[in-house]
mmCIF file of the N, C-alpha and C atoms, coordinates in Angstrom:
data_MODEL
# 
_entry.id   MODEL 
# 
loop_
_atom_site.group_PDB 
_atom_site.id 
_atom_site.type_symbol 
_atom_site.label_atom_id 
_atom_site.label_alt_id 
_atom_site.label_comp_id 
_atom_site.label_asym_id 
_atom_site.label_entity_id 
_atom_site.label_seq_id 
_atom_site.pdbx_PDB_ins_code 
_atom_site.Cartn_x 
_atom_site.Cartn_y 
_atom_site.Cartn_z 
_atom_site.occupancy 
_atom_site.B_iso_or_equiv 
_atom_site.pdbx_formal_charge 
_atom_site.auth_seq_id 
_atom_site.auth_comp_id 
_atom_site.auth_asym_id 
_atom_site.auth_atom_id 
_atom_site.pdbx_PDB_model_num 
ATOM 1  N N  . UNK A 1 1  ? 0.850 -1.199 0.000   1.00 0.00 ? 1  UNK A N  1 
ATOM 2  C CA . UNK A 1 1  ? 0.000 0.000  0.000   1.00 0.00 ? 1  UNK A CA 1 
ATOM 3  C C  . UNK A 1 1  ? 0.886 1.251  0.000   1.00 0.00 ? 1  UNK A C  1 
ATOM 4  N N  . UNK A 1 2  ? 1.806 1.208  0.763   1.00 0.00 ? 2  UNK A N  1 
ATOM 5  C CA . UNK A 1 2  ? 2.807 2.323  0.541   1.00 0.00 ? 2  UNK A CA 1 
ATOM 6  C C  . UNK A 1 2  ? 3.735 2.479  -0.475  1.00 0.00 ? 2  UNK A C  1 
ATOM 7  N N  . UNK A 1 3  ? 3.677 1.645  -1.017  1.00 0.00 ? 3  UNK A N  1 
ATOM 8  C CA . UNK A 1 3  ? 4.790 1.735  -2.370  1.00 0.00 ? 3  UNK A CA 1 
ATOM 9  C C  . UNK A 1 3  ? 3.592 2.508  -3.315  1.00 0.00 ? 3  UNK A C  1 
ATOM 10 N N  . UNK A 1 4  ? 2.023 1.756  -3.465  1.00 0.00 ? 4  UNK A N  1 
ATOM 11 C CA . UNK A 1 4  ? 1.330 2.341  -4.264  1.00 0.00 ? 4  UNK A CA 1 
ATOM 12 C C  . UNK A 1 4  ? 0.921 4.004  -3.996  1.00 0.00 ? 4  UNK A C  1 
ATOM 13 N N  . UNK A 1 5  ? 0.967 4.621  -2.505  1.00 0.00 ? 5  UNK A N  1 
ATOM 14 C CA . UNK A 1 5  ? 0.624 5.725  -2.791  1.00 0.00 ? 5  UNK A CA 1 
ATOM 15 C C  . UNK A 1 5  ? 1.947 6.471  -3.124  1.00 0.00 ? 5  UNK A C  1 
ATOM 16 N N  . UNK A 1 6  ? 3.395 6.164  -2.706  1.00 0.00 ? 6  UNK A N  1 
ATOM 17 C CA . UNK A 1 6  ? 4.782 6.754  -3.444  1.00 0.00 ? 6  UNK A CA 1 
ATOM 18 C C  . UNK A 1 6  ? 4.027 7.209  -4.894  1.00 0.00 ? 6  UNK A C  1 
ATOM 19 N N  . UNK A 1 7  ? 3.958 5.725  -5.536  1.00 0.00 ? 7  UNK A N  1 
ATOM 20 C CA . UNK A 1 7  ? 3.891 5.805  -7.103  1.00 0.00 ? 7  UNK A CA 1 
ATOM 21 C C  . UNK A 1 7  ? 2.904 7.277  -7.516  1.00 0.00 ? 7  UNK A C  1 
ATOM 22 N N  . UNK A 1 8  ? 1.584 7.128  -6.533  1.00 0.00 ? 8  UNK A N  1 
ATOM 23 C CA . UNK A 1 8  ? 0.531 7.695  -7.038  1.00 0.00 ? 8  UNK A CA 1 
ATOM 24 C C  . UNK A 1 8  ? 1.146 9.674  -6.769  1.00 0.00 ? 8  UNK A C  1 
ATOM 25 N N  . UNK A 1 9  ? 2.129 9.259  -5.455  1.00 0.00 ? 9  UNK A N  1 
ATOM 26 C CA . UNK A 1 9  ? 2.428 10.769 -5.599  1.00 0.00 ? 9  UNK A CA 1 
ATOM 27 C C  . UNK A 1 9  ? 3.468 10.884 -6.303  1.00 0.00 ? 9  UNK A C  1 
ATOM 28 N N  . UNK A 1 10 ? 4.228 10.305 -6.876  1.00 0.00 ? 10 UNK A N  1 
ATOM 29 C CA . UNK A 1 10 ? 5.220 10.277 -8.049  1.00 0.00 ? 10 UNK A CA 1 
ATOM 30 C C  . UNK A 1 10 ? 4.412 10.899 -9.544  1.00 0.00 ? 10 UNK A C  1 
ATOM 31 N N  . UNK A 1 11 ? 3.641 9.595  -9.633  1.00 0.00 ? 11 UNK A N  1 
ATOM 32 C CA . UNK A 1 11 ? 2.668 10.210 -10.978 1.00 0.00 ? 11 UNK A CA 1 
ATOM 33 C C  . UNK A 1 11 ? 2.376 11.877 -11.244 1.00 0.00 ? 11 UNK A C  1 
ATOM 34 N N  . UNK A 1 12 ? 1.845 12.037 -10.087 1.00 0.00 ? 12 UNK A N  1 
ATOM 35 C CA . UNK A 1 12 ? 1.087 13.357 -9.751  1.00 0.00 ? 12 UNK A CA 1 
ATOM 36 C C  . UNK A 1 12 ? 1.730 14.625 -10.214 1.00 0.00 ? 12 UNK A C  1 
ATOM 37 N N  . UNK A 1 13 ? 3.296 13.898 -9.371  1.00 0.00 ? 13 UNK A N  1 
ATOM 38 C CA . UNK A 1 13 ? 4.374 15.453 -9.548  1.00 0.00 ? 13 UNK A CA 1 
ATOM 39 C C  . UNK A 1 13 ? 4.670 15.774 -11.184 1.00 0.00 ? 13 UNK A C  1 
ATOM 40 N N  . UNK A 1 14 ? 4.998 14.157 -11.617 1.00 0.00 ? 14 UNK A N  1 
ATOM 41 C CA . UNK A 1 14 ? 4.806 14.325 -13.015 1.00 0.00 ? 14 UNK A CA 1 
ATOM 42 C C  . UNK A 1 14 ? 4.105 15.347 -13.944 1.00 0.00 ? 14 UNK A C  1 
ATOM 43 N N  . UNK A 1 15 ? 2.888 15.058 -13.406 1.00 0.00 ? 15 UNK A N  1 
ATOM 44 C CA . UNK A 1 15 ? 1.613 15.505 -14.123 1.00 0.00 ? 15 UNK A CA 1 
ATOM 45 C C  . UNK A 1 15 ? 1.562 16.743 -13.916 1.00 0.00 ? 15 UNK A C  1 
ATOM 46 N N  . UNK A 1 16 ? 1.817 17.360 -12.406 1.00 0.00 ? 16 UNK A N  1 
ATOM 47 C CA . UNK A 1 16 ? 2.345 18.719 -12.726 1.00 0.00 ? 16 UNK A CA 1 
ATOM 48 C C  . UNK A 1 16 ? 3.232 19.446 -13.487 1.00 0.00 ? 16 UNK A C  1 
ATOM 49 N N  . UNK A 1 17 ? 4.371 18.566 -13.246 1.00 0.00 ? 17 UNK A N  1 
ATOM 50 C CA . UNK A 1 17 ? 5.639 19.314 -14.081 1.00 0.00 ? 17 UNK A CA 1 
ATOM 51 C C  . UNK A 1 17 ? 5.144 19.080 -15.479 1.00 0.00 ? 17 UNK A C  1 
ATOM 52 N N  . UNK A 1 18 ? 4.370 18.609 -15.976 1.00 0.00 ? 18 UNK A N  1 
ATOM 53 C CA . UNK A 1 18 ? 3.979 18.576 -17.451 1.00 0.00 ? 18 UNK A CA 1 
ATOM 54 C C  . UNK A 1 18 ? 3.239 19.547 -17.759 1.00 0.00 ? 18 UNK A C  1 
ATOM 55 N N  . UNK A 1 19 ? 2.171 20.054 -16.862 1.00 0.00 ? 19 UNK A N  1 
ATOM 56 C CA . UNK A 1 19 ? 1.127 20.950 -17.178 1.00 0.00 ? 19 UNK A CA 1 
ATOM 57 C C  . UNK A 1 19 ? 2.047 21.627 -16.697 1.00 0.00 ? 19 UNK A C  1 
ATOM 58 N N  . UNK A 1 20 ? 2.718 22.227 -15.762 1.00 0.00 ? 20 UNK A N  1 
ATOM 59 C CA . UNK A 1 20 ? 3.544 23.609 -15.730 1.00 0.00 ? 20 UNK A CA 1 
ATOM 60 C C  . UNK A 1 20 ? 4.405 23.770 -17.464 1.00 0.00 ? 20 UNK A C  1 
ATOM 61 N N  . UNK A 1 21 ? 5.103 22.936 -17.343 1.00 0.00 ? 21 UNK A N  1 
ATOM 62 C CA . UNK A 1 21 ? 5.446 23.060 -18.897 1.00 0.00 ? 21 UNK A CA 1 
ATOM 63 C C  . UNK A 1 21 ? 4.812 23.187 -20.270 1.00 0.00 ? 21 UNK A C  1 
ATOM 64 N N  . UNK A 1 22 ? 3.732 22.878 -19.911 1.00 0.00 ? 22 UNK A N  1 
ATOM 65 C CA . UNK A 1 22 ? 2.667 23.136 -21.206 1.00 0.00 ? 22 UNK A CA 1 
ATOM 66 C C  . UNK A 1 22 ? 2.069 24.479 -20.942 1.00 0.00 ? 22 UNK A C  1 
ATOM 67 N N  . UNK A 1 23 ? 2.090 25.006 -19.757 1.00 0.00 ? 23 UNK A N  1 
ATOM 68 C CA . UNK A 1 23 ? 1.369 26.353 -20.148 1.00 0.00 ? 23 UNK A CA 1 
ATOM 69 C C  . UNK A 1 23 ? 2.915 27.214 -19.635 1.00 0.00 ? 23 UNK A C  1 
ATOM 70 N N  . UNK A 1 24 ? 3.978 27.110 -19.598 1.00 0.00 ? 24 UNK A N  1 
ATOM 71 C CA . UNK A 1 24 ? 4.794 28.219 -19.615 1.00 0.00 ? 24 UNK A CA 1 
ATOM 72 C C  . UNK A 1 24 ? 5.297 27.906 -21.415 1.00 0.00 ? 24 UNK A C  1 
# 
């Protein structure tokens, strides 16, 4: 269970740093 929420907050940061990069 803890490895899966790592991942899920791993994903996440991702997903930010992508949308920060898509709108700068």
């Amino acid at each position: 269970m803890k490895h899966s929420a790592q991942k899920k907050i791993t994903s996440n940061m991702i997903m930010v740093r992508l949308n920060t990069t898509v709108i700068k």
